[in-house]
C-alpha positions in Angstrom: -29.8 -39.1 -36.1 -29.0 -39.0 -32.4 -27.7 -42.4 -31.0 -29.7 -44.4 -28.2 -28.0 -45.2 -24.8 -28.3 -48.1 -22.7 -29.1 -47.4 -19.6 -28.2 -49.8 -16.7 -31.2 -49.8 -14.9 -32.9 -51.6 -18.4 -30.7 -54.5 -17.4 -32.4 -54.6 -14.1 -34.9 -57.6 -13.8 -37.3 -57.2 -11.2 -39.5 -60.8 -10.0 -42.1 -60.7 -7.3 -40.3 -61.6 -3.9 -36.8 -60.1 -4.2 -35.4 -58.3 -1.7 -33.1 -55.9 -2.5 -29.9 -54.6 -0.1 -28.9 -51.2 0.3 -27.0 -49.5 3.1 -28.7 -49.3 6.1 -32.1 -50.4 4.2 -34.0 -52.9 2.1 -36.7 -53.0 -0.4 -38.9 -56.3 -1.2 -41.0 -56.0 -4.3 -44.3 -56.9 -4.2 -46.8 -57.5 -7.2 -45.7 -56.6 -10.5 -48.1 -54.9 -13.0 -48.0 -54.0 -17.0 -45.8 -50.7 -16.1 -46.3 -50.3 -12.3 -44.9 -52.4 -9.2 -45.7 -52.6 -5.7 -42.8 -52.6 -3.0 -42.2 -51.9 0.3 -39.0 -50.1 1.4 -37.8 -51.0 4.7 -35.3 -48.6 6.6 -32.6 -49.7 9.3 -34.2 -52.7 11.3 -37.4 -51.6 11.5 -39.8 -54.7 10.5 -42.6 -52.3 9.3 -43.0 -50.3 6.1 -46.1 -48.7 3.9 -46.7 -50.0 0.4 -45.5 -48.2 -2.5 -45.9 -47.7 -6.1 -43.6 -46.8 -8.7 -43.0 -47.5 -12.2 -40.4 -50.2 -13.7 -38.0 -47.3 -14.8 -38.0 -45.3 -11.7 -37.6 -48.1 -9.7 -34.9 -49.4 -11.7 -33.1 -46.7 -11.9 -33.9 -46.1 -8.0 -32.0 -49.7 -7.2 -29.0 -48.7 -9.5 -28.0 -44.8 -8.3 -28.3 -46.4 -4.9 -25.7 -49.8 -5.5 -28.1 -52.1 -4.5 -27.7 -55.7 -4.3 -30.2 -58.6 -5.1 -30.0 -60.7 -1.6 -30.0 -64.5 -2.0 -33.3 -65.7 -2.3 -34.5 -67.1 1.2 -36.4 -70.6 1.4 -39.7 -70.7 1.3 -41.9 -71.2 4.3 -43.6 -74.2 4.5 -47.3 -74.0 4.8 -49.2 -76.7 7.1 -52.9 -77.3 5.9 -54.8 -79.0 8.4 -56.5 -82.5 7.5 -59.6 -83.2 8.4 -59.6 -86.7 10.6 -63.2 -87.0 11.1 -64.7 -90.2 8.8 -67.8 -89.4 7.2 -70.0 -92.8 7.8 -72.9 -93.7 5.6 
């Protein structure tokens, strides 16, 4: 009976709106589906990048052969909604 090994990536926990650090890039994951997530991989500075699809494993394993780091979450952006200040008279 051959044994089973743990793999590192399986430790791996990926959450919409991480960003991940790697040298000299970044990934921020996007929505994540039943098997598949959505990310965008960002390389040096540059503030654009497509949207990509991968699976949970191979994106795990992605983050883990290339020593990335989980960056510290960043606060969240406050949102204005604008308020009506008309009165409504009867």
């Amino acid at each position: 009976m051959p044994a089973q090994q743990s793999t590192p990536s399986s430790a791996l926990v990926l959450v919409t709106g991480q960003i991940w650090e790697m040298p000299n890039s970044s990934l921020r994951i996007g929505l994540i589906g039943k098997t598949l997530v959505h990310y965008k991989h960002y390389k040096g500075t540059c503030p654009r990048a497509s949207l990509s699809l991968a699976s949970k494993t191979v994106l795990s394993e992605y983050l883990v052969k290339n020593k990335a780091v989980l960056a510290a979450p960043q606060p969240a952006t406050r949102t204005t909604t604008r308020t009506s200040s008309r009165t409504v008279t009867a």
